[in-house]
Phi, psi and omega in degrees: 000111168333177184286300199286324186300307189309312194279327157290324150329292163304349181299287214285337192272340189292285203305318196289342194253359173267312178296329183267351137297320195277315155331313203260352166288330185072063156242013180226164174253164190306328178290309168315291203280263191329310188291324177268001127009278182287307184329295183307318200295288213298300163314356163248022181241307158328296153334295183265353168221091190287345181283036158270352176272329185299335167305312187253027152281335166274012161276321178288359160074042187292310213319316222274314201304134161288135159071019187304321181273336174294314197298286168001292194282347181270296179330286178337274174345281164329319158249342152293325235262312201270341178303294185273335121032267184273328164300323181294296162358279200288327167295322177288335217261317197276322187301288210287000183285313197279332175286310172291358146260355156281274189324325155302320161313293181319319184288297193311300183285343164280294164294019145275335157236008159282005161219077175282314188270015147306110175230036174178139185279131162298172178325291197219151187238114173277132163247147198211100153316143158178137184213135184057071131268006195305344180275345156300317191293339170291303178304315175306282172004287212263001203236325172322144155284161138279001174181162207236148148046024176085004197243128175266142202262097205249165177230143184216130191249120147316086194280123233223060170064073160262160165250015164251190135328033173280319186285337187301316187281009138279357159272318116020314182252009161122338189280166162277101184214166187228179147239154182250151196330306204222140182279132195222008175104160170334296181304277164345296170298319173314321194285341154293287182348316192279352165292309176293287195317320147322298199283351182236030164068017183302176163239321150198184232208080184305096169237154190216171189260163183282349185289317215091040228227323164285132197247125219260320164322349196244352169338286183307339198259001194257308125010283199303306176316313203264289201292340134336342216015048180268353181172148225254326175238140202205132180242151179247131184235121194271001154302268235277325164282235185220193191170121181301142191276149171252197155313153171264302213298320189296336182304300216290303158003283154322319161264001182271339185266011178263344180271293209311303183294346153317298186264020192274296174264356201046049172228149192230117173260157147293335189215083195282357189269351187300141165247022187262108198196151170203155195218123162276154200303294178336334172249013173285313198273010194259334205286130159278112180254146170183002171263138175271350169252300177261112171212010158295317191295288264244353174265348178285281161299333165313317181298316186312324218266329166277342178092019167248171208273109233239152196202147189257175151216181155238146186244207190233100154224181197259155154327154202267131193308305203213164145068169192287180148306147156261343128354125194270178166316160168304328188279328197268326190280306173324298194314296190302342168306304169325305186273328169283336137326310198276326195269340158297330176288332215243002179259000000 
């Protein structure tokens, strides 16, 4: 018996006595514990009899082939190998869904009791995502309206894990705000917010960013479509509006993703990078989310894909007041742009 037989053989009894430990401590599930089994098994029956592979080298119309029982076992291989993959795949995606509702939970429930006599949100609510902004978040702050259209209005910030005084100066400046445990991006905190606005009854549910980057003044004109019921999501496009200049490359960037989603869903935005936005609350829960950083692309489509209903208006926006981008390079930022397109269009 060869060098290579022998090791598979240990191979396959090493796995199998690692797995059926871990099964009887009760740290694998019964599904675990079968496939790697069959693994284990099947790689010490190779090992100790390889013409148990020529049945399934004469399925694969083998016979004829040099090296014919390796090929055989390298295809097999090869599609369990993406087989368990697409399993992994599908566990981490279930992980990380449950870990993003413990924390949103967590966040929903620290504002219930750092606001017990809160028991319902006025008609519209701005959330404003923010980390490390305190020297920013105050001047927005103060530029908020109290109401919008006849509707009165509250603002509440999402403190995304900053290490500086940002919740304070949002409670300081009239908001409402809570933080979150860990920093986890843009997206993420938004998504609490749309949890708190559900749960205290808003209707609908303005978010702009803490840079100053938003004219807090343009709010009613982001609004007015949806009480209108002309449309359910409204994007503010600083194409169709105005805009301080910026990178070019990212300018350019921007219009190359308005056509990809153009031709993805058929729905056509100008500006898929905004986070100058408004949502009726009722159609939220319909949205799947889950990216935490790019996640303006992932929400167009998702929507597009559902058929609700999506309307541009134009705004304005501006340089950031102080302080850096929380944005990576063009290139890296594009990128990442890119791949939260395809895999929100293909899932």
């Amino acid at each position: 018996m060869t060098t290579i037989r022998w090791l598979g053989i240990l191979i396959g009894v090493l796995g199998f006595l690692y797995v059926f430990n871990r099964f009887r401590q009760g740290r694998a599930r019964r599904i675990d514990f079968f496939w790697s089994t069959l693994i284990s098994f099947s790689l010490m029956m190779v090992s100790v009899y390889p013409n148990s592979v020529s049945l399934l080298r004469d399925i694969l119309l083998l016979e004829e082939a040099q090296f014919s029982r390796l090929i055989a076992i390298i295809i097999v291989s090869n599609i369990a190998l993406w087989i368990f993959f697409f399993y992994a795949q599908f566990r981490w995606t279930k992980y990380v869904d449950q870990f993003d509702q413990l924390i949103r939970q967590l966040g929903a429930e620290k504002f219930v009791s750092k606001y017990p006599e809160i028991k319902s949100l006025p008609p519209v609510v701005v959330v404003i995502p923010a980390y490390d902004e305190q020297d920013n978040l105050g001047f927005v702050l103060k530029s908020i309206p109290e109401g919008v259209l006849g509707r009165e209005l509250t603002t509440i910030v999402i403190d995304d894990g900053s290490h500086d005084n940002t919740l304070e100066v949002a409670r300081s400046g009239g908001a409402l705000g809570v933080k979150n445990l860990i920093n986890r991006g843009g997206g993420a905190a938004i998504r609490m917010g749309f949890d708190i606005a559900r749960k205290y009854g808003a209707e609908v549910v303005v978010t702009m960013d803490a840079d100053g980057q938003h004219l807090p003044s343009e709010i009613s004109s982001l609004v007015a479509p949806i009480f209108n019921d002309e449309v359910d999501i409204v994007i503010g496009s600083r194409v169709l509006g105005k805009h301080e200049k910026d990178s070019l490359i990212r300018y350019i960037g921007i219009h190359v993703f308005n056509v990809l989603i153009r031709v993805l869903t058929h729905v056509k935005v100008t500006d898929c990078s905004s986070g100058f936005r408004a949502f009726r609350v009722s159609e939220l829960s319909r949205l799947l989310l889950r990216q935490d950083q790019f996640h303006t692309s992932e929400l167009i489509i998702d929507a597009a894909k559902k058929r609700i209903r999506i309307g541009e208006v134009p705004i304005t926006i501006k340089r950031r007041l102080s302080g850096k981008s929380k944005k990576g390079k063009n290139w890296r930022y594009g990128l990442s742009f890119f791949r939260t397109v395809f895999r929100t269009w293909w899932r």
